[in-house]
DOLUMTI-265972 format. One record per residue (C-alpha): residue in three letters; x, y, z. Coordinates in steps of 0.1 Angstrom, whole numbers, plus 5000, padded with zeros to 4 digits. Layout:
BEGIN
alaXYZ...
// end
This chain:
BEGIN
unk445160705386unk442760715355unk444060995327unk440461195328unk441661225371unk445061315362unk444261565336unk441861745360unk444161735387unk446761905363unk443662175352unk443162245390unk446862245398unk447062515371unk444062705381unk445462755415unk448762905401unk447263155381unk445263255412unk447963255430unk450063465408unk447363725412unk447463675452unk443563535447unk442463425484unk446163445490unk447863535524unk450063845516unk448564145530unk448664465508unk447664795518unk446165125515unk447665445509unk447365575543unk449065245551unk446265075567unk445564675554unk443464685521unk440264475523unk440164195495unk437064035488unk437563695465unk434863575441unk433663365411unk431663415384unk430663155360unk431563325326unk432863585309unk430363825313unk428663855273unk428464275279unk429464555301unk427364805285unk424164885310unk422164905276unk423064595265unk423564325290unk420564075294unk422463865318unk423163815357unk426563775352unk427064065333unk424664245356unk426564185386unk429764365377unk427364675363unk425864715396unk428564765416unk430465005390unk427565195380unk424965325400unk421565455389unk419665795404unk418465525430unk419165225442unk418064915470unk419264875500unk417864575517unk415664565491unk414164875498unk414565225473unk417065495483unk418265795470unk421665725452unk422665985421unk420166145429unk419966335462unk415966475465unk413566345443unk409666535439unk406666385423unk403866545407unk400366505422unk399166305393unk402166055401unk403566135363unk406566365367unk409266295383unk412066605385unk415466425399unk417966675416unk421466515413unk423766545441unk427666615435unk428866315424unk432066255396unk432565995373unk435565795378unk437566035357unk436866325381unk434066455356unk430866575374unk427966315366unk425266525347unk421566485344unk422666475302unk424766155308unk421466005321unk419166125292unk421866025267unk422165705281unk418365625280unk418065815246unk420465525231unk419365245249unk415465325229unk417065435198unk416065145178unk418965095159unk421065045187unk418764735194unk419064705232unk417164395242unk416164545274unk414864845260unk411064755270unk412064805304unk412865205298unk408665215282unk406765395313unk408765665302unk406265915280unk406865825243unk409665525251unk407765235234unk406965455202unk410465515193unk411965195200unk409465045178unk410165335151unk406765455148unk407965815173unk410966005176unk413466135202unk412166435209unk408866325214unk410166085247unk409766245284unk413166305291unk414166665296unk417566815308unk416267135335unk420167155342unk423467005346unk422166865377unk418466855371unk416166565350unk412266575345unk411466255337unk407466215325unk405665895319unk402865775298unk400865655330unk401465605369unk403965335378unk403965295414unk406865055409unk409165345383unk411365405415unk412965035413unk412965085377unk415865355381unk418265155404unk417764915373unk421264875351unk419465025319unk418965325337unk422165365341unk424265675333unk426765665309unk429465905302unk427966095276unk431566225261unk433465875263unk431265685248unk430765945217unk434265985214unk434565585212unk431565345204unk433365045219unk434565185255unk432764925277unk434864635260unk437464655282unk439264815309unk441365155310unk440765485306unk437765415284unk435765255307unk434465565329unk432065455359unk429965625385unk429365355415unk431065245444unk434065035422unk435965115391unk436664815365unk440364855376unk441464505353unk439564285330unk441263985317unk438763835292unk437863485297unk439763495332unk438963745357unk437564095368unk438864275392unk437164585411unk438664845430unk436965115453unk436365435437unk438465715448unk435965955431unk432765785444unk430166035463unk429765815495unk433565605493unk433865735532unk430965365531unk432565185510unk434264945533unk436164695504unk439764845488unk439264555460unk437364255448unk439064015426unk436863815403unk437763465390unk435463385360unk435262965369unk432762755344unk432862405370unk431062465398unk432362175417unk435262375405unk434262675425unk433362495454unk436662295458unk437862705460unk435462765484unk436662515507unk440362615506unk439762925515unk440563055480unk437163235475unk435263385501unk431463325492unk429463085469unk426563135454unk424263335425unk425363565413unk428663465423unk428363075406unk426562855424unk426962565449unk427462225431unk424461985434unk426661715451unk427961975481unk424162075487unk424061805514unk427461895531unk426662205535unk423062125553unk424961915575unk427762125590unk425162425593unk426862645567unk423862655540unk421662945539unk418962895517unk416763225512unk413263295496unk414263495454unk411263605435unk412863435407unk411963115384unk413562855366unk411762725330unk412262585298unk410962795276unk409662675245unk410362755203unk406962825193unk407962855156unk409562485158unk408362205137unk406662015172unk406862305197unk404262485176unk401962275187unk400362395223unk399262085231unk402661885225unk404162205246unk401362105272unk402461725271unk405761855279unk404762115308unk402761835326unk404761535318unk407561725345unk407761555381unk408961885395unk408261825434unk410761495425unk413161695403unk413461945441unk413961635461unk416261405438unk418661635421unk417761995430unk417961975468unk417862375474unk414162355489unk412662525465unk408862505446unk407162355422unk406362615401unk402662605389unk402562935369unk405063235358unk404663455387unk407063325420unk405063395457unk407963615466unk406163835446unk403664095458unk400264015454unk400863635442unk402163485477unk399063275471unk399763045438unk396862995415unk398662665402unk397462655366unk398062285364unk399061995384unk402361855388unk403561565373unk399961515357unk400961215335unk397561135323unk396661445315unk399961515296unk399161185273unk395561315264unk397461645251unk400161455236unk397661285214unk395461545209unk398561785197unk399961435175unk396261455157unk396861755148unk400261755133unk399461425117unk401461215136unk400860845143unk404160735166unk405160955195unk408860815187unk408361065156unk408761355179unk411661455186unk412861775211unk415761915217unk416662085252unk419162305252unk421362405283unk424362655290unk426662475300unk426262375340unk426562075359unk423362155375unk421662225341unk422261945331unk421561695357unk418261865357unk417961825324unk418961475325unk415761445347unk413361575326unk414661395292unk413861115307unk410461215323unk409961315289unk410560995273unk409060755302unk405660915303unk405761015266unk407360835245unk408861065228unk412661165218unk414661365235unk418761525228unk420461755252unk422162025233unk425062225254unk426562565249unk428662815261unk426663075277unk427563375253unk426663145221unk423363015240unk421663395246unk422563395208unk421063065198unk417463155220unk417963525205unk417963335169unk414863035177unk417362825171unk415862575199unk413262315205unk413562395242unk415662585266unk416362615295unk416163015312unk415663145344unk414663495350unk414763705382unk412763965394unk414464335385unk411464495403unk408964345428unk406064305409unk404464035386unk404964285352unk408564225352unk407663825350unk405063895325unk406164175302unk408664055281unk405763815265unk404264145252unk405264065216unk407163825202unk409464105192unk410864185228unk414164135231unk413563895259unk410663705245unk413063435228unk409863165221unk407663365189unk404863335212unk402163655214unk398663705222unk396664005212unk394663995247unk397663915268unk399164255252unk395764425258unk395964295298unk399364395304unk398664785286unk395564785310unk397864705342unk399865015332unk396865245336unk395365075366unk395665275395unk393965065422unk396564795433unk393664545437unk392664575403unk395464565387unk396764295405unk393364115393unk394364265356unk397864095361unk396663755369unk394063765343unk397563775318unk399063505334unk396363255332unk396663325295unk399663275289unk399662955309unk396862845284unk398862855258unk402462715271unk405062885256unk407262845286unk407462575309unk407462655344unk409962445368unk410262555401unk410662875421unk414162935430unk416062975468unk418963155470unk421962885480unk424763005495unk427862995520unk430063265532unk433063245550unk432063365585unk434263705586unk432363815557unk429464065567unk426464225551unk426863995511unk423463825517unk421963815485unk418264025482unk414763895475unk415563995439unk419163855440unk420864135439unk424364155458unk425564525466unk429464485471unk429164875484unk427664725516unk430064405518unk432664405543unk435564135557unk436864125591unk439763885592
// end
């Protein structure tokens, strides 16, 4: 037996005792108070989740915990918007108030959950110096984008407290979409007395960290696992069918699918890891994959500051020099698209792709390869040299194995893959320290702004590539007004074709949704937007 076998043996072997020690996918039955069996869901996630804070996390990782301990005023259910905090909610004839009426729900202290926990929540998440990368998201709201960006104040935002259980929420124009912005994690509530008694409650578990969804954080073992239990103090618990989820946090995704297999985890796949390239096939075979349509899209996005990447026709050379129908066959295998521009088809209004360029358009690539070499004064494609960056991810980077060396076959040019750990590589985009990198992004509302917005200046918190384009801005302010859906639609598409004239992100390919569930597992299919609502999840074993 080779030493690199042996020592992973030893690292699995290890792994399944510390599992076991916490009874994870174990047999032993525990129970409920009223003495009936508890039900125990088992899961992965692939990290350590960067933040618990809803104001701060960027991630999915991180965003999957939030969602099923928080809950906004409404959230999705099959994708669709219900009432969820909130119990009746009445908007104004000119679509631009919206008064929320709260129904009696309690914190997981036993506190009642107020209408000011939801404006101080909001309030901080804008306050610029609180820098909250998502804060763009909160910007329908009346005054929002003024005060993040310093130039307005607090008391000039449309957030007003009627009551304890009453918020009048007005925004700068109709958003037809502004209901599935509020089952969004930024909305969030937070407890408005915790977290001003102690500006670092969401680093941990305990008494600190004070929730409002379905599951409390009952244990958080950094760097090891999460685990959730059901909410005793929870406004609907009586439908909450789960007692606990236990939460492995497993980097290796073959890793996580060895678990799968014994019966040691109960489902596989985003947001809960992901099924290993080299299982993809197995799964097909015995009937156990389910692959489903996400509005969601994989891309390298692309430094615009960088000594080559500044160039937009080098970052053309790279975005056509891509055999991305090749990339889905050979190493990807999860049937998903091409993806042509930045807006997936699972979106409304774009099921019908405009495809901004052609695939795998070699000669194409060269002419802007030499054209972009011209202009930087470059005689040698060898001169160039890119660095792609990757989280760390077996399927990262076999893909970006793929493309370093469509990169250097059809241009010539050098090409290093740089690896990090997911925390340090949202800091390293954050910072442009990057040729290019590799992101996905998912939808957090069905409609093509959310793909498109956090390109609106190059100082969103999402932006991450130092591109901006005064028009593209101008387009996406004018789809905020638009009230025809036609037109704005038209509007929207009119900012994407910019954008993709200009490549400062690659597009790859449209995800699918891969997964496998054990079969007494009901109800944890993932939605269109990716989401998984453990409040709905139950296990029959």
């Amino acid at each position: 037996m080779k030493k690199s076998n042996f020592l992973l043996l030893v690292m699995l072997l290890a792994l399944s005792l510390v599992l076991a020690a916490c009874n994870f996918g174990g047999e032993e039955a525990t129970t409920t108070e009223d003495g009936k069996s508890a039900k125990e869901l088992n899961l992965v996630i692939p990290s350590e989740p960067p933040s618990l804070h809803p104001a701060l996390a960027t991630d999915t990782t991180s965003g999957v915990i939030l969602q099923n301990v928080f809950e906004g005023l409404t959230t999705l259910k099959d994708g669709e918007v219900v009432e969820a905090a909130a119990e009746d909610i009445k908007i104004s004839d000119d679509q631009l108030t919206y008064t929320f009426t709260l129904r009696d729900a309690k914190w997981s202290n036993g506190d009642l959950v107020t209408a000011e926990d939801f404006a101080y929540a909001w309030k901080w998440a804008l306050n610029p110096a609180n820098a909250s990368e998502y804060a763009s998201i909160l910007y329908p709201i009346k005054g929002a984008e003024s005060y993040n960006v310093g130039e307005g104040t607090e008391e000039g935002l449309g957030i007003k407290v009627i009551d304890e259980k009453t918020l009048e929420v007005t925004l700068e124009n109709p958003t037809p979409y502004f209901l599935e912005l509020t089952a969004f994690k930024t909305y969030y509530p937070v407890h408005k007395a915790t977290a001003e008694g102690n500006d670092k409650w969401y680093t941990d578990a305990g008494e600190t960290y004070v929730t409002n969804g379905p599951f409390t954080l009952a244990d958080w073992q950094h760097a090891g696992s999460i685990t959730l239990e059901k909410s005793e103090n929870y406004w609907d618990k009586e439908n909450v069918a789960l007692d606990k989820v236990n939460i492995a946090m497993v980097e290796n995704e073959t890793t996580a699918g060895t678990m799968f297999d014994a019966g040691e985890i109960d489902f596989l796949g985003a947001p809960f890891q992901n099924v290993s390239l080299d299982a993809i096939d197995r799964y097909k075979k015995d009937g156990t994959l389910n692959v489903e349509d996400l509005a969601s899209i994989y891309t390298y996005k692309l430094n615009t500051t960088g000594e080559f990447t500044s160039n937009a026709n080098i970052r053309k050379a790279l975005t056509l020099a891509i055999d991305r129908q090749g990339l889905i066959d050979n190493v990807a295998k999860g049937e998903q698209t091409p993806a042509l521009g930045m807006v997936p088809k699972a979106v409304k209004g774009f099921e019908e792709q405009a495809g901004y360029f052609k695939d795998n358009d070699i000669e194409e690539a060269k002419k802007a390869l030499e054209q972009g070499m011209k202009e930087l004064g470059i005689s040698d494609p060898s001169q160039i040299s890119i660095g792609l960056s990757i989280n760390t991810s077996e399927a990262h980077a076999a893909i970006a194995q793929y493309v370093q060396e469509s990169w250097h076959k059809n241009l010539g040019i050098e090409v290093t893959i740089d690896n990090s750990e997911w925390q340090v590589y949202l800091e390293k985009l954050n910072m442009l320290d990057y040729d290019a990198a590799r992101m996905g992004w998912g939808a957090d509302y069905n409609d093509a702004y959310t793909f498109l917005e956090q390109y609106d200046s190059a100082k969103n918190g999402n932006n991450d590539t130092g591109w901006e384009n005064a028009e593209f801005t101008k387009l996406l302010k004018q789809s905020q007004v638009e009230t025809d859906p036609e037109k704005r639609i038209d509007i929207l598409k009119q900012a994407e074709a910019i954008i993709m004239s200009e490549y400062p992100v690659i597009p790859v390919y449209y995800y699918t949704n891969l997964y496998v569930s054990k079969d007494y597992v009901e109800n944890i299919a993932p939605d269109k937007l990716g989401n998984i609502y453990l409040k709905y999840v139950n296990v029959n074993k």
